[in-house]
DRENPATOR-892578 format. One record per atom (N, C-alpha, C): x, y, z; residue number from 1; atom name; chain. Coordinates in pm, whole numbers, always signed. Layout:
residues N
+--------+--------+--------+-----+----+---+
|      u |      v |      w |   k |  a | c |
+--------+--------+--------+-----+----+---+
|      X |      Y |      Z | NUM | CA | A |
...
+--------+--------+--------+-----+----+---+
end
This chain:
residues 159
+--------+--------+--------+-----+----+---+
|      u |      v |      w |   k |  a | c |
+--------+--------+--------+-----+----+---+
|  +4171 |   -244 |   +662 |   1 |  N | A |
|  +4036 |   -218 |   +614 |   1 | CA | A |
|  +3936 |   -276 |   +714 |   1 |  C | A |
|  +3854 |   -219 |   +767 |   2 |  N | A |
|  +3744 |   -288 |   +853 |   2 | CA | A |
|  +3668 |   -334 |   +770 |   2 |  C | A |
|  +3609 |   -439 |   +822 |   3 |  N | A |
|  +3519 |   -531 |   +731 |   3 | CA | A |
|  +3300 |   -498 |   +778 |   3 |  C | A |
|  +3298 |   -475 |   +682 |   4 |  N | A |
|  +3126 |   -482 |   +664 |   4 | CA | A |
|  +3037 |   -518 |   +752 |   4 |  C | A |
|  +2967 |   -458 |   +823 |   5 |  N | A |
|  +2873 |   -511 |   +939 |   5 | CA | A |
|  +2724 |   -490 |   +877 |   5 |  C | A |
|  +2644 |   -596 |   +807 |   6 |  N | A |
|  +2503 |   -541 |   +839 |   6 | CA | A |
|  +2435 |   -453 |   +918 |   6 |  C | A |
|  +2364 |   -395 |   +917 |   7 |  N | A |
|  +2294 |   -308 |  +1032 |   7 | CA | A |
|  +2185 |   -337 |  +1029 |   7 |  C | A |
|  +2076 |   -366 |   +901 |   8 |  N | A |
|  +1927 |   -372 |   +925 |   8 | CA | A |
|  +1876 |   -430 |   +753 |   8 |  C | A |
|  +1758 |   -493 |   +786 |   9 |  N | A |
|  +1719 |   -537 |   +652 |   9 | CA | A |
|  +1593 |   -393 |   +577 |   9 |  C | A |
|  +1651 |   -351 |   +510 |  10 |  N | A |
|  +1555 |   -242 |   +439 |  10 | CA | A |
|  +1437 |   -248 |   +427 |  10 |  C | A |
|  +1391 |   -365 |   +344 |  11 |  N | A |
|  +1273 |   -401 |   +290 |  11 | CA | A |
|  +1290 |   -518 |   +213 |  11 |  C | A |
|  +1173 |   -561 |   +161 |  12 |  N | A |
|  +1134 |   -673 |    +89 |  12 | CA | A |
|  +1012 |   -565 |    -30 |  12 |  C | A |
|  +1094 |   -639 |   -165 |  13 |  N | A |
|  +1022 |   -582 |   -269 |  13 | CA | A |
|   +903 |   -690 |   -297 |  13 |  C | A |
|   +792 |   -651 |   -392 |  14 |  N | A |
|   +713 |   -715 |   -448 |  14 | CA | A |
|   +705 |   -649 |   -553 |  14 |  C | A |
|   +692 |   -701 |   -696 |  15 |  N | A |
|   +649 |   -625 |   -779 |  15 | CA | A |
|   +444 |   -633 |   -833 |  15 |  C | A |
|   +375 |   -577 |   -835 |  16 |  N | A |
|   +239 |   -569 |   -862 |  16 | CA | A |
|   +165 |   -510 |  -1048 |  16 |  C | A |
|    +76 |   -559 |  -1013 |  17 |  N | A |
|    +17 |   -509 |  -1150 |  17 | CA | A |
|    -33 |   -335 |  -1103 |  17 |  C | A |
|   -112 |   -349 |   -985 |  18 |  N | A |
|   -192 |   -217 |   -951 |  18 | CA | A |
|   -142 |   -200 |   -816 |  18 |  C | A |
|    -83 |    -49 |   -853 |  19 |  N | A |
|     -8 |    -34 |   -689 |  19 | CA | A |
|   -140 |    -18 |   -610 |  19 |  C | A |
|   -218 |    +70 |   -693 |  20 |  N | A |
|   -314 |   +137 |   -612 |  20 | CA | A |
|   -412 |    +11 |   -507 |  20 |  C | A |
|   -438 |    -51 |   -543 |  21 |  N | A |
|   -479 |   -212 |   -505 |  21 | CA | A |
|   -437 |   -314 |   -381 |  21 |  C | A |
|   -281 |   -266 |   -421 |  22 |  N | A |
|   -182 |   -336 |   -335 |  22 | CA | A |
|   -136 |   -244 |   -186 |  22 |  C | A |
|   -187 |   -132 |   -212 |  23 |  N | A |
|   -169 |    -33 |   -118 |  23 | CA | A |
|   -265 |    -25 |    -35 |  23 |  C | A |
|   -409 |    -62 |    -79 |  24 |  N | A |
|   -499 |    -31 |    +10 |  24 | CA | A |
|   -494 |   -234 |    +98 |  24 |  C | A |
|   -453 |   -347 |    -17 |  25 |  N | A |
|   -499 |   -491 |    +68 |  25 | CA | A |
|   -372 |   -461 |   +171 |  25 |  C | A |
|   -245 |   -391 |   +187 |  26 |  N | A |
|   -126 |   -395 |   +273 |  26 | CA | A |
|   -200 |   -302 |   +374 |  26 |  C | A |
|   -263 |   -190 |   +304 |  27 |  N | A |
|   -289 |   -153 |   +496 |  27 | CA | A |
|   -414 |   -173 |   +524 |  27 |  C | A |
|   -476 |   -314 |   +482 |  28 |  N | A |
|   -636 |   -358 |   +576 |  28 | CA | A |
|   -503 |   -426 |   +643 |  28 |  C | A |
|   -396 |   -534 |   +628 |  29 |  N | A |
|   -328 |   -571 |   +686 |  29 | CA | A |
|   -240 |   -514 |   +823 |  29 |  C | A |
|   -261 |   -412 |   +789 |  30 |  N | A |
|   -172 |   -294 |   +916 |  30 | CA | A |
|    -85 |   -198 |   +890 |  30 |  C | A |
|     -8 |   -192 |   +741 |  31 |  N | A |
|    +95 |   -141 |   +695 |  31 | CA | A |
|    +46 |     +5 |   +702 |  31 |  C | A |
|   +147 |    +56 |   +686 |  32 |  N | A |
|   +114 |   +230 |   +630 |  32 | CA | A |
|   +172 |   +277 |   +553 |  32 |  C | A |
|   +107 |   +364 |   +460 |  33 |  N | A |
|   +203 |   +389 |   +313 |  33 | CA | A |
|   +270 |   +477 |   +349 |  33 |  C | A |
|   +414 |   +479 |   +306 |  34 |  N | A |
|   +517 |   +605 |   +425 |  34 | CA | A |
|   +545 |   +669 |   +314 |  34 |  C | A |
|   +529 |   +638 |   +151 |  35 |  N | A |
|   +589 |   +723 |    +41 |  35 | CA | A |
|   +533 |   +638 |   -110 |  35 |  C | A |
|   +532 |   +726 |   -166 |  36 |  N | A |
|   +525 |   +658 |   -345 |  36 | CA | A |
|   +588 |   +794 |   -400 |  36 |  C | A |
|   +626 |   +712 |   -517 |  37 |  N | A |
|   +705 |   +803 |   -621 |  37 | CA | A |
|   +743 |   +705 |   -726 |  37 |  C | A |
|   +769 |   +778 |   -849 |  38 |  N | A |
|   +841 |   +745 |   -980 |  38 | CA | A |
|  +1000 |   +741 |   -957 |  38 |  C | A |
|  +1041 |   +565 |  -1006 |  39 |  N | A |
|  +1126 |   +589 |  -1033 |  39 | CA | A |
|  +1243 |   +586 |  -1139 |  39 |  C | A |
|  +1329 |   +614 |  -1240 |  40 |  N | A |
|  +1366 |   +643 |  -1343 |  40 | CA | A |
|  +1507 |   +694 |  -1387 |  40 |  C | A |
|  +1545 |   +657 |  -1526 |  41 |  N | A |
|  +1631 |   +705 |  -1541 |  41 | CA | A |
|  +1755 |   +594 |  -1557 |  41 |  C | A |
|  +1889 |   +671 |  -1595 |  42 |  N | A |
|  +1966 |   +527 |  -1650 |  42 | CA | A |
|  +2027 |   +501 |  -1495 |  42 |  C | A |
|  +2066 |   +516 |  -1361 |  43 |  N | A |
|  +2090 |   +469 |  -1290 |  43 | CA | A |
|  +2003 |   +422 |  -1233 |  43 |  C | A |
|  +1854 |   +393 |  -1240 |  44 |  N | A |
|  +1802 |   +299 |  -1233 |  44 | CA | A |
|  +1784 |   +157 |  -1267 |  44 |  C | A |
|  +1843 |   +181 |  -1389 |  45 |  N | A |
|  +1805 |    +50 |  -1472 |  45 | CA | A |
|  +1975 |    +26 |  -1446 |  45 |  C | A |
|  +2065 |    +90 |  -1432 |  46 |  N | A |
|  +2182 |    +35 |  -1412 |  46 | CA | A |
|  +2205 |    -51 |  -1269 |  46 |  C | A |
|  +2123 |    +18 |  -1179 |  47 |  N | A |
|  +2149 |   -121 |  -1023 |  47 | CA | A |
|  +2091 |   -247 |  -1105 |  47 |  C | A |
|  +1953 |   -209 |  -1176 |  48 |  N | A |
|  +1886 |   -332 |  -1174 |  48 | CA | A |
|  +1938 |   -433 |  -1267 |  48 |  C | A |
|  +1965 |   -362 |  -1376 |  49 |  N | A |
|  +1985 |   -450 |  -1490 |  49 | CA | A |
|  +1979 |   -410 |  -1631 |  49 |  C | A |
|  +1842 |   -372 |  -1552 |  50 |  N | A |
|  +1694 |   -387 |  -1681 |  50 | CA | A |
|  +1717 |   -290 |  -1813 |  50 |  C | A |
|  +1796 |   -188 |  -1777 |  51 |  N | A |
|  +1793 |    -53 |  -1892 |  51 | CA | A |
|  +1737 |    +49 |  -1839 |  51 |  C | A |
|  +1631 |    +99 |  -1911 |  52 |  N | A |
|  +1560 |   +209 |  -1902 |  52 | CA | A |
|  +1407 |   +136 |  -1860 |  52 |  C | A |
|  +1385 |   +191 |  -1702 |  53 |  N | A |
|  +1314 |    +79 |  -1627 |  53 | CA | A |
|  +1227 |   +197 |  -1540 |  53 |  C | A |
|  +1124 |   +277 |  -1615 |  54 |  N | A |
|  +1036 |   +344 |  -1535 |  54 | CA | A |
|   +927 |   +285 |  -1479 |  54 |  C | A |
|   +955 |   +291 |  -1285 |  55 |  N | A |
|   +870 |   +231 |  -1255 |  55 | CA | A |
|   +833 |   +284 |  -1074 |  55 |  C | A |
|   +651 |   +261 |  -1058 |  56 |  N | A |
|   +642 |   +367 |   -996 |  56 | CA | A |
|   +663 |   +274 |   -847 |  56 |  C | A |
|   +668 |   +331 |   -756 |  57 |  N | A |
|   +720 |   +268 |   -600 |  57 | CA | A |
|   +632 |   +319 |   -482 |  57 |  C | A |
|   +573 |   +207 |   -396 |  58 |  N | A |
|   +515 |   +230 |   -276 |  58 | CA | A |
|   +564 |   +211 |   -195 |  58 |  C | A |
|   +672 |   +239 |    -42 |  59 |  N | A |
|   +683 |   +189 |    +53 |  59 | CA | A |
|   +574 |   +173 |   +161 |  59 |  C | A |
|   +607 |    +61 |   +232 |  60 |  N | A |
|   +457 |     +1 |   +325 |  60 | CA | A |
|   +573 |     +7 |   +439 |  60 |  C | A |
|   +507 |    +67 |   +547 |  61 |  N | A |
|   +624 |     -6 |   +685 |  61 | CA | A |
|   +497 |    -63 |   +822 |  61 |  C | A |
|   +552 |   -120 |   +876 |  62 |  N | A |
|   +491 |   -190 |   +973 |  62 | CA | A |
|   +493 |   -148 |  +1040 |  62 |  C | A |
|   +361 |   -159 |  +1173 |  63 |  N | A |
|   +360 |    -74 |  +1260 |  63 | CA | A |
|   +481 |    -31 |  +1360 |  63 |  C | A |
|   +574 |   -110 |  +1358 |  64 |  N | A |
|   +673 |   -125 |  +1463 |  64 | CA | A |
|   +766 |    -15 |  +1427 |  64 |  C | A |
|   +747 |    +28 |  +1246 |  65 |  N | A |
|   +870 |   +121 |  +1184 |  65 | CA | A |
|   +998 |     -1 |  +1122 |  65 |  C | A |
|  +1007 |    -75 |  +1165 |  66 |  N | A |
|  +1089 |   -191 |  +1169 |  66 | CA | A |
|  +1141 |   -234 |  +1028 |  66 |  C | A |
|  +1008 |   -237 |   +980 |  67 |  N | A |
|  +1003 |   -346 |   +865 |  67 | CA | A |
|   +958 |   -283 |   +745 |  67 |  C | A |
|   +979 |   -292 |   +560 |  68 |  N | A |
|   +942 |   -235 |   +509 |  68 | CA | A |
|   +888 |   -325 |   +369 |  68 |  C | A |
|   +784 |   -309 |   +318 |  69 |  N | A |
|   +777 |   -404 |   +172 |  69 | CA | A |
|   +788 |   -260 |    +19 |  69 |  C | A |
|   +872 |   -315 |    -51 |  70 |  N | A |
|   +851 |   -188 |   -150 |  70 | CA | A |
|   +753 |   -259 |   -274 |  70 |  C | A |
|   +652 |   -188 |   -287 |  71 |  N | A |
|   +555 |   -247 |   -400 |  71 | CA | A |
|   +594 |   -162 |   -517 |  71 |  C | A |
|   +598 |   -284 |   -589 |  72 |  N | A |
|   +691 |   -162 |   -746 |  72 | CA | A |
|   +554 |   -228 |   -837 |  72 |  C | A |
|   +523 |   -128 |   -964 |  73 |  N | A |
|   +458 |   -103 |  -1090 |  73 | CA | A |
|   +578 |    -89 |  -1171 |  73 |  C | A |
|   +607 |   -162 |  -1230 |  74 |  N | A |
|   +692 |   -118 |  -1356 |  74 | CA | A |
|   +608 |    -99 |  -1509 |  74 |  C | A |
|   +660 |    +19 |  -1542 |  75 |  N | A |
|   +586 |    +55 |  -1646 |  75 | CA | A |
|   +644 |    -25 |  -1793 |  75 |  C | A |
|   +778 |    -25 |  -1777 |  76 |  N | A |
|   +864 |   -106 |  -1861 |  76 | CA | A |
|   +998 |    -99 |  -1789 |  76 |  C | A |
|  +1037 |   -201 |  -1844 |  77 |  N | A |
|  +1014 |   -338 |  -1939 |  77 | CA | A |
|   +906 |   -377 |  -1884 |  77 |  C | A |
|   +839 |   -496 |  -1958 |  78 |  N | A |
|   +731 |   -546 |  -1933 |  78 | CA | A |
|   +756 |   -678 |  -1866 |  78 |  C | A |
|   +667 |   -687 |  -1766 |  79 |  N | A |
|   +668 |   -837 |  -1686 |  79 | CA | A |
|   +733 |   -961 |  -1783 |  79 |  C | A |
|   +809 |  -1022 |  -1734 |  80 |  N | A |
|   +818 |  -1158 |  -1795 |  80 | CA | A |
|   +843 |  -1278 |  -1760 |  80 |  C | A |
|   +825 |  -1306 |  -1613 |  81 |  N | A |
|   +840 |  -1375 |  -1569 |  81 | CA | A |
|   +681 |  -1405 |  -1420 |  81 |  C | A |
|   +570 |  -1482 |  -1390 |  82 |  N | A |
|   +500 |  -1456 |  -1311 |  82 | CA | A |
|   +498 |  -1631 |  -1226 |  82 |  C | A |
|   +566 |  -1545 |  -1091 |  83 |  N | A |
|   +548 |  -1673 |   -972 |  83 | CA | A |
|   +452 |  -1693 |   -873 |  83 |  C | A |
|   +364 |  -1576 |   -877 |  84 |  N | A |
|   +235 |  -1586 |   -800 |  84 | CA | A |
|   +172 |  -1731 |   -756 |  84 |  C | A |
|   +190 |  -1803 |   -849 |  85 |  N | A |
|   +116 |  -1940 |   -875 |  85 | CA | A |
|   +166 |  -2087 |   -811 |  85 |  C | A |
|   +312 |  -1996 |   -782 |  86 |  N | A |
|   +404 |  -2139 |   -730 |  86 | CA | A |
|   +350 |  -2159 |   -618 |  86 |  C | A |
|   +379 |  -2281 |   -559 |  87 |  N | A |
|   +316 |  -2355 |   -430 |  87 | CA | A |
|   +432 |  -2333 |   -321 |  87 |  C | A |
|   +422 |  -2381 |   -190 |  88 |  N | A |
|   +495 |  -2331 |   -107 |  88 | CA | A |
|   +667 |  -2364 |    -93 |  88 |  C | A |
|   +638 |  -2471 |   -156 |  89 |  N | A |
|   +762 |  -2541 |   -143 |  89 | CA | A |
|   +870 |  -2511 |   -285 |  89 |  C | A |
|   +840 |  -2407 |   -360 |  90 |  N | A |
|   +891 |  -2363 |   -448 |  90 | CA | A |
|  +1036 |  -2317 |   -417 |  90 |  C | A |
|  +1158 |  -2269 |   -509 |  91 |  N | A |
|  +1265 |  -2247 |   -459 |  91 | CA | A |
|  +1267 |  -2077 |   -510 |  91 |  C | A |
|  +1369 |  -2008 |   -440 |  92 |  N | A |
|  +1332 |  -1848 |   -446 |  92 | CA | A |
|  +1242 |  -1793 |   -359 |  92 |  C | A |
|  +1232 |  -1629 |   -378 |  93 |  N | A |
|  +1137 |  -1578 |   -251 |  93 | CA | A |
|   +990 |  -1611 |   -309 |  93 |  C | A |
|   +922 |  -1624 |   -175 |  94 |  N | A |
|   +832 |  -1650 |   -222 |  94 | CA | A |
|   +674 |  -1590 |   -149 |  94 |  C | A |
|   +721 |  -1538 |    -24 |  95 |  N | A |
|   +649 |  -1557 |    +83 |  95 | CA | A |
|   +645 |  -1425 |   +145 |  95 |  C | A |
|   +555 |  -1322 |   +239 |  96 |  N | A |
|   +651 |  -1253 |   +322 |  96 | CA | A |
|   +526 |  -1322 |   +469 |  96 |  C | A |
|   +558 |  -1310 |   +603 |  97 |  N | A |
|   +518 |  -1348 |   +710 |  97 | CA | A |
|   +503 |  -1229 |   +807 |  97 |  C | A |
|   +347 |  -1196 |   +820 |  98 |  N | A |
|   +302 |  -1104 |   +938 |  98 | CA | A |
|   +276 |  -1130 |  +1069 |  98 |  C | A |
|   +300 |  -1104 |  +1151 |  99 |  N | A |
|   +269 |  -1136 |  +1336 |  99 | CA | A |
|   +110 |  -1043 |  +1316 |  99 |  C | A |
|    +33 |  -1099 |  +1353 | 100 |  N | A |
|   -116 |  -1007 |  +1387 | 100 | CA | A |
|   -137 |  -1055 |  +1511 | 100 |  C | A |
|   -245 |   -963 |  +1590 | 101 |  N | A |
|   -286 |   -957 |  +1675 | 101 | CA | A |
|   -436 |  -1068 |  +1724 | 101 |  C | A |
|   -506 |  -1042 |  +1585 | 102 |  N | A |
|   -650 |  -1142 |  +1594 | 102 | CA | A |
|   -671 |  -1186 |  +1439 | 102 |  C | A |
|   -552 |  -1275 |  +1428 | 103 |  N | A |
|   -564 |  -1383 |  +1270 | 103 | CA | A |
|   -730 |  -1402 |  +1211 | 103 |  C | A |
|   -817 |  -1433 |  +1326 | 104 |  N | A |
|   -962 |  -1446 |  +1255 | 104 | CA | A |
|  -1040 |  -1324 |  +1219 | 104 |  C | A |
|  -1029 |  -1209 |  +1321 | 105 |  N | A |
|  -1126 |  -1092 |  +1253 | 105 | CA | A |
|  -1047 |  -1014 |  +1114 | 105 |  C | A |
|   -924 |  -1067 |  +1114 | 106 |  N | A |
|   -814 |  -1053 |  +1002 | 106 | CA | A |
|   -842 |  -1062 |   +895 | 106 |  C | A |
|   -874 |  -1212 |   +871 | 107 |  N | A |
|   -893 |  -1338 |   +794 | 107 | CA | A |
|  -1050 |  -1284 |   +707 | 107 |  C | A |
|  -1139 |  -1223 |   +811 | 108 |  N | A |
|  -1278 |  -1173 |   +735 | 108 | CA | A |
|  -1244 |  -1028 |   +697 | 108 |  C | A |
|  -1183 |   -982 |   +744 | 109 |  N | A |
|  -1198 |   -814 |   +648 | 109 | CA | A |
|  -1103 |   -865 |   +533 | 109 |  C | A |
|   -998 |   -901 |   +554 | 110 |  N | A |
|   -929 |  -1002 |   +396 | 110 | CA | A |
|   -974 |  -1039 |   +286 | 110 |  C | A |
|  -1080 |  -1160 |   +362 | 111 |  N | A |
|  -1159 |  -1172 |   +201 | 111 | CA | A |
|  -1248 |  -1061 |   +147 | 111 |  C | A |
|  -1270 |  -1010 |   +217 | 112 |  N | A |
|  -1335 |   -857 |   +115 | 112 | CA | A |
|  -1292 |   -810 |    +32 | 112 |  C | A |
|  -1151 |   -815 |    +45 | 113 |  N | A |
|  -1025 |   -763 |    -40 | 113 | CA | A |
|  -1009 |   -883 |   -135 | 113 |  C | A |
|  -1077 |  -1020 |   -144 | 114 |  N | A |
|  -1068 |  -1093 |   -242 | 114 | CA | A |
|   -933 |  -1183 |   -144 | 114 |  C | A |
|   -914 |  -1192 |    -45 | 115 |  N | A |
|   -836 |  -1255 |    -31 | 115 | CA | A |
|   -851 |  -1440 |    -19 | 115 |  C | A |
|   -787 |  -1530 |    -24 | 116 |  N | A |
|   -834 |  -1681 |    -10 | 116 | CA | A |
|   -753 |  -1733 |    +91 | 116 |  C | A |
|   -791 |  -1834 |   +156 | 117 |  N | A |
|   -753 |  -1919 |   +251 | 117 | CA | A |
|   -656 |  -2037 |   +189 | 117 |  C | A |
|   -519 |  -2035 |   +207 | 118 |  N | A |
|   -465 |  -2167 |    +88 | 118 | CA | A |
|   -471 |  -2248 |   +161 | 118 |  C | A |
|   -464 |  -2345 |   +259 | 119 |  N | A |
|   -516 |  -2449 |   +361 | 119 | CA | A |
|   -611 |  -2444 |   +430 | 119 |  C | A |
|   -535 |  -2424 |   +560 | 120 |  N | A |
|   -595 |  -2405 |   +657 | 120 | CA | A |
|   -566 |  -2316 |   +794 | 120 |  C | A |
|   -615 |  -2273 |   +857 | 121 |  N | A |
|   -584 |  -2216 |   +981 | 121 | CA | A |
|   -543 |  -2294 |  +1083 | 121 |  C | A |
|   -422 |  -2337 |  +1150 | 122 |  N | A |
|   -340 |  -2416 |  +1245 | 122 | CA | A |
|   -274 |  -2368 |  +1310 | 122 |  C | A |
|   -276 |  -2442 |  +1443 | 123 |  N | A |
|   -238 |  -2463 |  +1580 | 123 | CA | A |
|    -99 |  -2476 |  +1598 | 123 |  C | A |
|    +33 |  -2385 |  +1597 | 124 |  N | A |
|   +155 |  -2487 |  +1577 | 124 | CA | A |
|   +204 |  -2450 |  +1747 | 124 |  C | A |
|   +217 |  -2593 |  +1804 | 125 |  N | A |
|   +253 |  -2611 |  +1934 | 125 | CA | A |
|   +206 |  -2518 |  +2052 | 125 |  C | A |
|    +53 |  -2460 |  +2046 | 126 |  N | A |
|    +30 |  -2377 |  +2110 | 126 | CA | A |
|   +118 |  -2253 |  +2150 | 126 |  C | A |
|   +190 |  -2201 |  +2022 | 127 |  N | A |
|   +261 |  -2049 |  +2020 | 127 | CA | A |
|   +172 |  -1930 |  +1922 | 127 |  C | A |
|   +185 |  -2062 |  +1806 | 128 |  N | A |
|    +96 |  -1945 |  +1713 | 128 | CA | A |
|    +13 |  -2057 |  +1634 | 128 |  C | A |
|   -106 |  -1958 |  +1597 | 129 |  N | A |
|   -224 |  -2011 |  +1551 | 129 | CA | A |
|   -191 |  -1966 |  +1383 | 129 |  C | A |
|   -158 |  -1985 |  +1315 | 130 |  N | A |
|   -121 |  -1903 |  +1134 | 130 | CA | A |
|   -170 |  -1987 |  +1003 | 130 |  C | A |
|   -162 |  -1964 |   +905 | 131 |  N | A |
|   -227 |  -1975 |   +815 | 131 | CA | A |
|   -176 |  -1872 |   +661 | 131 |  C | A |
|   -187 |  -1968 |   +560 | 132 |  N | A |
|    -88 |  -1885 |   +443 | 132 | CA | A |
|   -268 |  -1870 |   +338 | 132 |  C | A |
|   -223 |  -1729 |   +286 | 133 |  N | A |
|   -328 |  -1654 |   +217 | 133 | CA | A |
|   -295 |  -1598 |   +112 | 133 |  C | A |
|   -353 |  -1633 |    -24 | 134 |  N | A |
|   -355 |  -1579 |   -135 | 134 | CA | A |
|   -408 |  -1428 |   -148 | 134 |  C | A |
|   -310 |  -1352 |   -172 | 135 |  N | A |
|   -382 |  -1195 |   -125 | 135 | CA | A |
|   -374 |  -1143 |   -251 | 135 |  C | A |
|   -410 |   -997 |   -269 | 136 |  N | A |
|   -438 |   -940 |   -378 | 136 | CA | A |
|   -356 |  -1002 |   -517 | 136 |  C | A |
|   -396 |  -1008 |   -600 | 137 |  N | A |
|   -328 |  -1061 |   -720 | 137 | CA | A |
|   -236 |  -1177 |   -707 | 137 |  C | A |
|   -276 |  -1285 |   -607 | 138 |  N | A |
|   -201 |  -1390 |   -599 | 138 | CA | A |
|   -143 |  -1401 |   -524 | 138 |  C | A |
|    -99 |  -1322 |   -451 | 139 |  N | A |
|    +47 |  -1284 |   -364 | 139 | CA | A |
|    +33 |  -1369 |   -249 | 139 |  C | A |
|   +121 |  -1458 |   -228 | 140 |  N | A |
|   +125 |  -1552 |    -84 | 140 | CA | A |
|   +139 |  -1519 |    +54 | 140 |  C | A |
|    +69 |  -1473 |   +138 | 141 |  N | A |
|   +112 |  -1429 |   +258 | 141 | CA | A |
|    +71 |  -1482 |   +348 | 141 |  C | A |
|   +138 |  -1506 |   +435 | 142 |  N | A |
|   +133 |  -1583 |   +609 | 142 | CA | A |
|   +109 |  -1460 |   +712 | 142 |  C | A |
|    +18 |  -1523 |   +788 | 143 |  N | A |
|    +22 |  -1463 |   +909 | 143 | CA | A |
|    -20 |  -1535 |  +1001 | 143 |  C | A |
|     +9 |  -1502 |  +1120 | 144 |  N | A |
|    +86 |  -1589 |  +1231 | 144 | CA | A |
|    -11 |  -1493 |  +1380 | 144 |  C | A |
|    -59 |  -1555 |  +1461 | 145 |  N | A |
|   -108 |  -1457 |  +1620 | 145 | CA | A |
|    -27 |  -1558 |  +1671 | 145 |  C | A |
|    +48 |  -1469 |  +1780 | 146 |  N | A |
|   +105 |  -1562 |  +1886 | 146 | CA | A |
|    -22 |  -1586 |  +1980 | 146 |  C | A |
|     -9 |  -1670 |  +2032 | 147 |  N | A |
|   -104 |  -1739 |  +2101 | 147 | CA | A |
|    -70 |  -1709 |  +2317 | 147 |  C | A |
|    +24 |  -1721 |  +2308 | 148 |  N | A |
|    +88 |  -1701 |  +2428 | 148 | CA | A |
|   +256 |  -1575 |  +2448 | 148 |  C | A |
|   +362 |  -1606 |  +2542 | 149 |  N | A |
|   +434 |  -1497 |  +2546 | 149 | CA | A |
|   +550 |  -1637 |  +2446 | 149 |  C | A |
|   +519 |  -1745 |  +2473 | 150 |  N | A |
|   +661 |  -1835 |  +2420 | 150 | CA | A |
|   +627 |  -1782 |  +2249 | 150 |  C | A |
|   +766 |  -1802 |  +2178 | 151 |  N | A |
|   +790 |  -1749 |  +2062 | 151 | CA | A |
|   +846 |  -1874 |  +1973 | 151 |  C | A |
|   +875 |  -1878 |  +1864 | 152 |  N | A |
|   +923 |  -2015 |  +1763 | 152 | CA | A |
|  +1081 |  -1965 |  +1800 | 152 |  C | A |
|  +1132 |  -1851 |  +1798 | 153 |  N | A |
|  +1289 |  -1801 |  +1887 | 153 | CA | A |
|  +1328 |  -1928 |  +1993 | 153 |  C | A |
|  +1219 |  -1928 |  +2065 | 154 |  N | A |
|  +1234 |  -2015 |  +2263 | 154 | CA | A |
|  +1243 |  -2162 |  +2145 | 154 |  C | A |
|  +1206 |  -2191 |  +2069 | 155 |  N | A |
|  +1169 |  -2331 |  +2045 | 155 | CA | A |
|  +1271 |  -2374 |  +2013 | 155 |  C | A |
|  +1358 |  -2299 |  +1920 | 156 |  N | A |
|  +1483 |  -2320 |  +1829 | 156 | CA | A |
|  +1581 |  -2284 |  +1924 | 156 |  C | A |
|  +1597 |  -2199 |  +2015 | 157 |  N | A |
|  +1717 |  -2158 |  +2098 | 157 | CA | A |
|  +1724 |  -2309 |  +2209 | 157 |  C | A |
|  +1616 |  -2368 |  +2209 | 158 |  N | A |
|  +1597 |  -2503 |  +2300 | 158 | CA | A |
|  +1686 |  -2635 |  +2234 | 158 |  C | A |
|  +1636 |  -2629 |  +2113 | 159 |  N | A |
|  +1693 |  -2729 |  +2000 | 159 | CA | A |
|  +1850 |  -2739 |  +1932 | 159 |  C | A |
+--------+--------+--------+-----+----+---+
end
């Protein structure tokens, strides 16, 4: 039997109250909506768990094609669990992390979108300048400008 090779990470889900919301604060960010649709039915709710779990789906991919976040609306079951609120050091996912190009002209079309600053904006070892942001409906997100060509990769491959 040959054994299992990863090939690529799909995506990273979020679930949202308003896709419609979450679609437009992901692409002031850069994303692009590549698809939405309903999804439904008992092999739905059979990967998940849940039952009978109609719920509608946005994929976002990054400019690179690379990378993907799936923003889900579930219509039911109903939410019952909300981690928006946890702090960083919480256990579970919690986070997702963007590379941008200019973190500050970023940072102001953001808050338009209601976004907040949860610290501060910092300097880490003259690679990247980043900063973690409360974005639409709570949602924790980092983003990061490299500052130069060295990467946090060079730092750790050193160590």
């Amino acid at each position: 039997m040959t054994k299992s090779t990863l090939i690529e990470m799909n995506n990273v889900g979020i679930v949202v109250e308003s896709l419609d919301k979450a679609i437009s604060f992901f692409t002031e960010i850069g994303l692009t909506l590549e698809g939405r649709m309903m999804v439904e039915g008992e092999w739905a709710g059979r990967v998940t768990g849940l039952g009978n779990q109609p719920v509608e789906i946005a994929m976002m991919v990054t400019p690179d094609g690379h990378s993907r976040l799936e923003l889900s609306r579930f219509l039911t079951p109903q939410t019952i669990a909300d981690h928006r609120t946890a702090p960083v050091n919480s256990l579970g996912y919690l986070r997702v992390m963007f590379r941008v190009d200019n973190l500050d002209e970023l940072l102001s079309r953001l808050e338009k979108h209601g976004a907040e600053l949860v610290g501060e904006v910092m300097n880490y070892e003259n690679i990247y300048k980043l900063c973690y942001i409360r974005g639409i409906e709570g949602l924790l997100i980092g983003l990061a400008e490299q500052l130069g060509s060295q990467t946090a990769k060079d730092i750790l491959e050193k160590s």
